[in-house]
N, C-alpha and C positions, 0 to 999 in steps of 0.2 A: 583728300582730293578724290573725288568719284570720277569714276570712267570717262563721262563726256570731258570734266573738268581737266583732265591728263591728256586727252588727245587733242581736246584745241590748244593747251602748253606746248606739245608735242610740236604742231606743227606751226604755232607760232616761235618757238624757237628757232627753228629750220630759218623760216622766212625773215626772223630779227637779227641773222647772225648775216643771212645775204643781204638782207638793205645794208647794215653795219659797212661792210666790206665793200658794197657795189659804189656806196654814197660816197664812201669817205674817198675810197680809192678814186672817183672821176670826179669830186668836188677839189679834192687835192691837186688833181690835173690843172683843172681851169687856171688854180693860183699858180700853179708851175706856169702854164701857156702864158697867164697877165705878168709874168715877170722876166719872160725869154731863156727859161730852161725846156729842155725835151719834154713836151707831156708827159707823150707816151711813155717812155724810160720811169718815169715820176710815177706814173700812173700803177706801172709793174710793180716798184721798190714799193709804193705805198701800199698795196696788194699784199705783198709778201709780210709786211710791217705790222700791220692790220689784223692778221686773221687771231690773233689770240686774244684781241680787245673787241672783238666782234662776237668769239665767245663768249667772252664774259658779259658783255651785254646782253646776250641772247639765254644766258644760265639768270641774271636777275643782279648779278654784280655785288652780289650779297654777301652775308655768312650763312643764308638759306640752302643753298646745298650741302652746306659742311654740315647743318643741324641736324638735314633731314638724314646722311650719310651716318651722325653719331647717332639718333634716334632707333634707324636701321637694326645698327651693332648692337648698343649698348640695352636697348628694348627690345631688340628679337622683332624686328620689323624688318624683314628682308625687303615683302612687297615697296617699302619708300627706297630703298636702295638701288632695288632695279630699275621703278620709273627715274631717279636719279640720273643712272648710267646713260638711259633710254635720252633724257632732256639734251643732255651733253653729249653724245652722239648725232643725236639731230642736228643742234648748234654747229657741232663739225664736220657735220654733212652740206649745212646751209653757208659756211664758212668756206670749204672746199670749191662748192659749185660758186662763190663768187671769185675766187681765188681762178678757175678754169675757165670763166667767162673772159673775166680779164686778160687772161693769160692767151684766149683766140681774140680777144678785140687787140691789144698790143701786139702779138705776133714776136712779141720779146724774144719765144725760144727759136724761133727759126738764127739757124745760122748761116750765113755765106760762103 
């Protein structure tokens, strides 16, 4: 993977881990509101639910990282290692900020 090719992964992961999270979590909602539960309540737990299949979506859902992590090790490729770590960071950066968005759109954490 060359340079350009790492930094558009880069930061389409970031962005594939927040639609993941942003979609699911207020797609979720609407079926909560069509059925007469709490959206919003819905919308937070689904949030909370979410962010580790929003990773994996946004890593590729594969056994692609685990290759490029054994290739790393096992052939003295640190360089694949790093961008690795770097992917899945992103993802949990993209994952986080949908997780925070939701978390001021519901207002869940305030308390009374």
């Amino acid at each position: 993977m060359n340079q350009a090719g790492f930094i558009s992964s880069f930061i389409e992961s970031y962005f594939i881990a927040l639609g993941v999270l942003l979609g699911g979590a207020l797609i979720g909602g609407i079926a909560a509101f069509l059925t007469g539960q709490p959206a919003l309540t819905v919308i937070s737990r689904l949030s909370s639910s979410l962010r580790i299949w929003a990773i994996v979506a946004a890593i590729g859902g594969t056994f692609d990282p685990i290759y490029e992590f054994e290739k790393g090790i096992f052939d003295g490729q640190t360089k694949d290692i790093f961008k690795q770590i770097l992917l899945i960071l992103s993802a949990l950066g993209g994952a986080q900020t949908g997780a925070l968005l939701i978390e001021w759109f519901t207002q869940e954490f305030i308390s009374s």
